[in-house]
N, C-alpha and C positions, 0 to 999 in steps of 0.2 A: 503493500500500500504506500509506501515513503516516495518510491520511485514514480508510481501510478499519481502520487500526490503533485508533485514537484512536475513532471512534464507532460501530464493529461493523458499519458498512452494508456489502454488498457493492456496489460502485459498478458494475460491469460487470451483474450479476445486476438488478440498479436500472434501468439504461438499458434494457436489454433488455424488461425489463417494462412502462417508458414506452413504448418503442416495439411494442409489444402492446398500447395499449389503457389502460394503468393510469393513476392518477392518482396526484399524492404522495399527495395524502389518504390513499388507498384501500391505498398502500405503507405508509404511519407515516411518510413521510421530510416532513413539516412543519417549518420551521426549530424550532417551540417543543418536537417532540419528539427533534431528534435532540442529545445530550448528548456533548462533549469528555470520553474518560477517562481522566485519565493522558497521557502523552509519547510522541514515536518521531520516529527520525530513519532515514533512510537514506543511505546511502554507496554507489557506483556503482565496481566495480571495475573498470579498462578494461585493453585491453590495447595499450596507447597511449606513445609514447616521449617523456614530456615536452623532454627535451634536443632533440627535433626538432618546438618546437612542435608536441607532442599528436597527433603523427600515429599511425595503425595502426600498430602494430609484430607480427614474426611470430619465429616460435621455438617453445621447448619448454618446459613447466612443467617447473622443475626439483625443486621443491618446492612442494607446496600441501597447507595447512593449514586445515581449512576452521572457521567459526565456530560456536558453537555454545551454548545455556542455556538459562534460562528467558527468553522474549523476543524470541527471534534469530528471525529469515525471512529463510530465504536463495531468491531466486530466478534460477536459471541454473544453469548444471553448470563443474567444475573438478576437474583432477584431477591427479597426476602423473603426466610422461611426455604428456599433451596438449600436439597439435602443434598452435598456433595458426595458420592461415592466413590468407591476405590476401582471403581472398574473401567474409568474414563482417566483420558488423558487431563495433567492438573491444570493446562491453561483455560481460562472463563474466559478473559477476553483482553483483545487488541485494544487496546486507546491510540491512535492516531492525531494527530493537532497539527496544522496548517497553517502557514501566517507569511506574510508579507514581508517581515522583518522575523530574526532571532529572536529576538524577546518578547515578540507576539506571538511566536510558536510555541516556545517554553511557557 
């Protein structure tokens, strides 16, 4: 998403269409046309026990708050009252943030 943020390409939609046949050219994805605009970072919320070297941890949301502006892509689901289990992978979810300048991204 960082990359897809910064220079509008859909990278998934892009590969697909390589693997159909296309060419960059024939995409627009030439190094000289594709332009950085602005910043983004992402953060990885896990549900992971640091005090036990990062392992899976399980429980129950007891609060979640979820993020939210001009900017924000959040992708995964969280909610309160979700019962995290041991039989999924421990990322809930992407936080994504977008800004014009650095310190409108952070």
């Amino acid at each position: 998403p960082v990359t897809e943020e910064v220079t509008g390409v859909d990278l998934v939609q892009s590969q697909i269409k390589i693997a159909s046949g296309y060419s960059l050219e024939e995409l627009g994805l030439t190094q000289d046309k594709i332009k950085v605009n602005g910043y983004a970072i992402q953060a990885r919320v896990t549900t992971e026990n640091p005090s036990k070297g990062f392992q899976p941890d399980t429980g129950k949301i007891r609060v979640y708050r979820e993020a939210s502006g001009q900017g924000i892509r959040l992708d995964g689901v969280g909610y309160t009252g979700q019962v995290i289990t041991p039989y999924y992978d421990s990322l809930l979810m992407k936080v994504t943030a977008r800004g014009n300048t650095f310190q409108n991204t952070v």
